[in-house]
C-alpha positions as CSV (number, residue, x, y, z in Angstrom):
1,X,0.0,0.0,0.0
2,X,1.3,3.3,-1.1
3,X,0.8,6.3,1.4
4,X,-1.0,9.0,-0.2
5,X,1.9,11.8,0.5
6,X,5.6,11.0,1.0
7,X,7.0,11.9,4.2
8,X,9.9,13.6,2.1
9,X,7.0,15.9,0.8
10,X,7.2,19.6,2.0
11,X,3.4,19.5,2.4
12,X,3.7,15.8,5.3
13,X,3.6,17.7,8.8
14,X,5.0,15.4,11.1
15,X,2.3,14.9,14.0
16,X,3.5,13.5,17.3
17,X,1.4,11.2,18.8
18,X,0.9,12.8,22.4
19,X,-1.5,14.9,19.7
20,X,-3.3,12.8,18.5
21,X,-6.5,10.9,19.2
22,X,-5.0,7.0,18.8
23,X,-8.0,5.3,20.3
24,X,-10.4,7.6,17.8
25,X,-8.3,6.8,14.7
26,X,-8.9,2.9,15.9
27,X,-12.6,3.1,16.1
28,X,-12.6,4.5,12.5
29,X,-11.6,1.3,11.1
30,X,-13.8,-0.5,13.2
31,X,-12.1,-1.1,16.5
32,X,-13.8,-1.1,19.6
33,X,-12.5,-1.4,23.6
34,X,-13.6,-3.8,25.6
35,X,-16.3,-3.2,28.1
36,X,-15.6,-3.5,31.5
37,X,-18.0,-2.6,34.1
38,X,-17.4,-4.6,36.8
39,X,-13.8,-5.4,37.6
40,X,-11.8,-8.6,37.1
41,X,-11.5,-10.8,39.7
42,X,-7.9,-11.0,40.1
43,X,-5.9,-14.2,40.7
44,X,-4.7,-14.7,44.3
45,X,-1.1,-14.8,44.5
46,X,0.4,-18.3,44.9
47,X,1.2,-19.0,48.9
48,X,5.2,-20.6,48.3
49,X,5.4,-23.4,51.2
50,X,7.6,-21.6,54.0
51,X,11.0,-23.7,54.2
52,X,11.7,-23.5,58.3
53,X,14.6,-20.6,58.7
54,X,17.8,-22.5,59.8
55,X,19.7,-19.3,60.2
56,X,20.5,-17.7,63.8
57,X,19.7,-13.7,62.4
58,X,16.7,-12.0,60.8
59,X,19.5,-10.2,58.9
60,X,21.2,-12.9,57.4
61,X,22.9,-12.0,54.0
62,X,22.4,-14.0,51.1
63,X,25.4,-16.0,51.6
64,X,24.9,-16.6,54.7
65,X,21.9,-18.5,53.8
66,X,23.2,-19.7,50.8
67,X,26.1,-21.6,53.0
68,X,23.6,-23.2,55.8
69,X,21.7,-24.2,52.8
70,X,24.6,-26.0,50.8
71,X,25.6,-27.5,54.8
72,X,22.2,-29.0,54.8
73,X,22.2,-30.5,51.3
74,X,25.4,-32.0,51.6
75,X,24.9,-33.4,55.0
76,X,21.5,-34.8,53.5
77,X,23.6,-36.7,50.9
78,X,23.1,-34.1,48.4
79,X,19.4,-34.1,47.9
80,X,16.9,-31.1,48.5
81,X,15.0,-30.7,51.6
């Protein structure tokens, strides 16, 4: 499909589209938003199963945990908990 005027045209004004009415120019071909009246339900977020804390601190670093973690695994023959 060829554009009616070339954007190398003197006459093309370049619009930007913070002025311009986007959803308008959609419902002139046709397009339409979806209704929504009543709000989604949203989905409840997924409850992880709480491993016990094996760490002595509530400010444990990373590595901290990362180490008591790797002690466990390795004292359980190297399987997960």
């Amino acid at each position: 499909m060829k554009p009616k005027i070339s954007i190398l045209d003197r006459a093309f004004a370049y619009k930007p589209s913070y002025a311009t009415a986007i959803a308008e120019t959609w419902r002139r071909f046709g397009w339409h938003p979806a209704k929504r009246d009543a709000p989604e339900p949203q989905a409840r977020p997924r409850i992880v199963n709480k491993l016990p804390r094996t760490w002595r601190s509530e400010r444990a670093t990373f590595s901290q945990v990362l180490r008591t973690w790797q002690r466990q695994r390795a004292a359980n023959g190297g399987r997960s908990i």
